[in-house]
N, C-alpha and C positions, 0 to 999 in steps of 0.2 A: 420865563418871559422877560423880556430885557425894556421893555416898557416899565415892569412893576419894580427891575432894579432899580433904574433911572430913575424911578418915583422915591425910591429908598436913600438911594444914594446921586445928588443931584448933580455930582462931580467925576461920575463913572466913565472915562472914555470907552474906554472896551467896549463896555454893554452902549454907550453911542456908536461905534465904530460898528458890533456887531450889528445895530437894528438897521445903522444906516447900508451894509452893504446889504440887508435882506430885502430893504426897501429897492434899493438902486439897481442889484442884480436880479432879483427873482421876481420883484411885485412891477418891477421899470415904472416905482412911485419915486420919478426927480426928485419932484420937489419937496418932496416926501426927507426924503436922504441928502438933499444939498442944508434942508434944517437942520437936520442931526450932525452934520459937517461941519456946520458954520457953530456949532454948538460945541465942537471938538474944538474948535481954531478960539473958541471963546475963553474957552476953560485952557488949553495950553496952546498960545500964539502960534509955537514954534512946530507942530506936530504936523510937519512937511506931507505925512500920508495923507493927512484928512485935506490937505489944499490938493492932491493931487486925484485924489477923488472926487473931489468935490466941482473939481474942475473938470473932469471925465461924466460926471452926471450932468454938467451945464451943456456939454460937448452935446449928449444924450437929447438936449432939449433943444439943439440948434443955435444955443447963446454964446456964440464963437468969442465973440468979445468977453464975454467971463470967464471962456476958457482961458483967453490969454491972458486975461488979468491975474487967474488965481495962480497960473504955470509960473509967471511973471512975479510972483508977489513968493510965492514957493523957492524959483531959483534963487530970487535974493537971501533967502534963509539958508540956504545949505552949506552944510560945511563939506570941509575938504577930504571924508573918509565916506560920501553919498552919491558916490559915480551914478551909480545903479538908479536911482532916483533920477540925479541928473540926464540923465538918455533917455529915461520915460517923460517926463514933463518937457525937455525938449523934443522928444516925439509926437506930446499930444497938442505941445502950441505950433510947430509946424503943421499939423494936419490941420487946426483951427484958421492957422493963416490962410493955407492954401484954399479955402471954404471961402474965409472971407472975399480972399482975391477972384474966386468964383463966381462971387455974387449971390452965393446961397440967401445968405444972412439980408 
């Protein structure tokens, strides 16, 4: 149970990263998994996945604007050997723009 490691170990990303994507993909608990995200990004600034998910569960909640923020906040991290990265997060803040420019939001 990745709850009881977290509780063991309070610096664990994994078991965050794990609870957060069971939250976000399987139980669709946002805001559930955008905490455990932002708990990843607490404990190591730089760890590009948890902004790019975490920014894919804001997307999940219609909060376009935090999608672009976290894409945004993400792209400026990356280094020059994170193409693959780079192509998703600019995939996911185009789609948030084009939402925004919609008027969804």
């Amino acid at each position: 149970d990745y709850s009881r490691i977290i509780t063991l170990e309070t610096d664990n990303i994994e078991a965050y990263l794990a609870r957060a994507r069971i939250k976000d993909w399987k139980l669709e608990d946002y805001y559930g998994a955008i905490d455990d995200y932002t708990q990843i990004i607490t404990i190591n600034p730089d760890n590009i996945q948890a902004y790019l998910e975490r920014a894919s569960a804001k997307n999940s909640l219609e909060n376009f604007q935090g999608t672009i923020a976290d894409c945004n906040l993400a792209i400026s991290k990356l280094t020059s050997d994170e193409d693959d990265l780079m192509e998703e997060l600019l995939e996911l803040r185009n789609e948030a723009m084009e939402q925004l420019d919609s008027g969804v939001e």
